[in-house]
C-alpha positions, -999 to 999 in steps of 0.1 A, spaced: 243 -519 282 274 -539 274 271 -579 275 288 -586 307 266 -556 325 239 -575 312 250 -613 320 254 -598 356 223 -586 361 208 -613 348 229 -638 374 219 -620 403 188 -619 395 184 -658 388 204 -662 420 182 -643 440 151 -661 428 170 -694 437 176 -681 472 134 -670 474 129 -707 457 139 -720 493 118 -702 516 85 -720 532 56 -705 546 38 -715 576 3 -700 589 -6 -712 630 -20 -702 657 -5 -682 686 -21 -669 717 -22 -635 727 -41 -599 732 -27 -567 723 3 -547 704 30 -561 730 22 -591 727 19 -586 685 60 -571 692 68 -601 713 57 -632 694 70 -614 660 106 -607 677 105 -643 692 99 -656 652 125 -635 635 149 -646 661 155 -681 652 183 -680 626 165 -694 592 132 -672 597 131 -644 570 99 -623 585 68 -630 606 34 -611 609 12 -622 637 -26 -607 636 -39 -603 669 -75 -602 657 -75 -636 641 -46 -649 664 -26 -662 636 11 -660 624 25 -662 589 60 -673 589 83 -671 560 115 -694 570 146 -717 554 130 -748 559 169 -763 554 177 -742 586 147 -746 607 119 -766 613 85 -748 624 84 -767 658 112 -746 668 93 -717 658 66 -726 678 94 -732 709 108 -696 706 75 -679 709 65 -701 734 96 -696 751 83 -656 750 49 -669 772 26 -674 742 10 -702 737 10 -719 699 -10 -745 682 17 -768 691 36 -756 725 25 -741 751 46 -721 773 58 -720 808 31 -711 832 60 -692 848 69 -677 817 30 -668 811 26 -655 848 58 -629 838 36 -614 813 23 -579 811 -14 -579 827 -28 -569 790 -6 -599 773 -20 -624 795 -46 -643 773 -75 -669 779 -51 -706 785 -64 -735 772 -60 -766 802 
């Protein structure tokens, strides 16, 4: 490999770790039941521009969020998937919005 193959490799690779460097995680709570609901809160996550990937569990009812803290701040996370009808840690969502849910989705509220 000649020198400049090399020193390019080697940039984008230093580059890309800078970019990784960036990303926060986050682990809370979100509130719901069943597969749909797993495809919903996940969709509502990756949809706010600065979140790289979510992965709700719907046994332990907890979300990890990787995201660009410089683009986003969680609680805005937590307002999309409430947003969706689910319940978070930190906002709960529209009883509207929760009544719209699929029979399965709708989970246990907390008053």
């Amino acid at each position: 490999m000649n020198k400049k193959a090399f020193l390019s490799v080697v940039v984008f690779f230093f580059a890309g770790l800078m970019a990784f460097a960036g990303g926060e995680k986050e682990k809370f709570k979100v509130y719901g039941n069943c597969g749909m609901c797993e495809s919903r809160i996940e969709k509502a996550a990756e949809n706010v521009d600065g979140v790289a990937s979510a992965d709700w569990n719907k046994d332990t009812k907890m979300i990890l969020v990787e995201y660009d803290a410089s683009k986003v701040e969680v609680k805005e996370i937590h307002k999309a998937i409430a947003k969706a009808g689910h319940d978070t840690e930190m906002v709960k969502a529209e009883d509207e919005t929760y009544e719209g849910l699929p029979g399965c989705c709708k989970y246990d509220r907390k008053e």
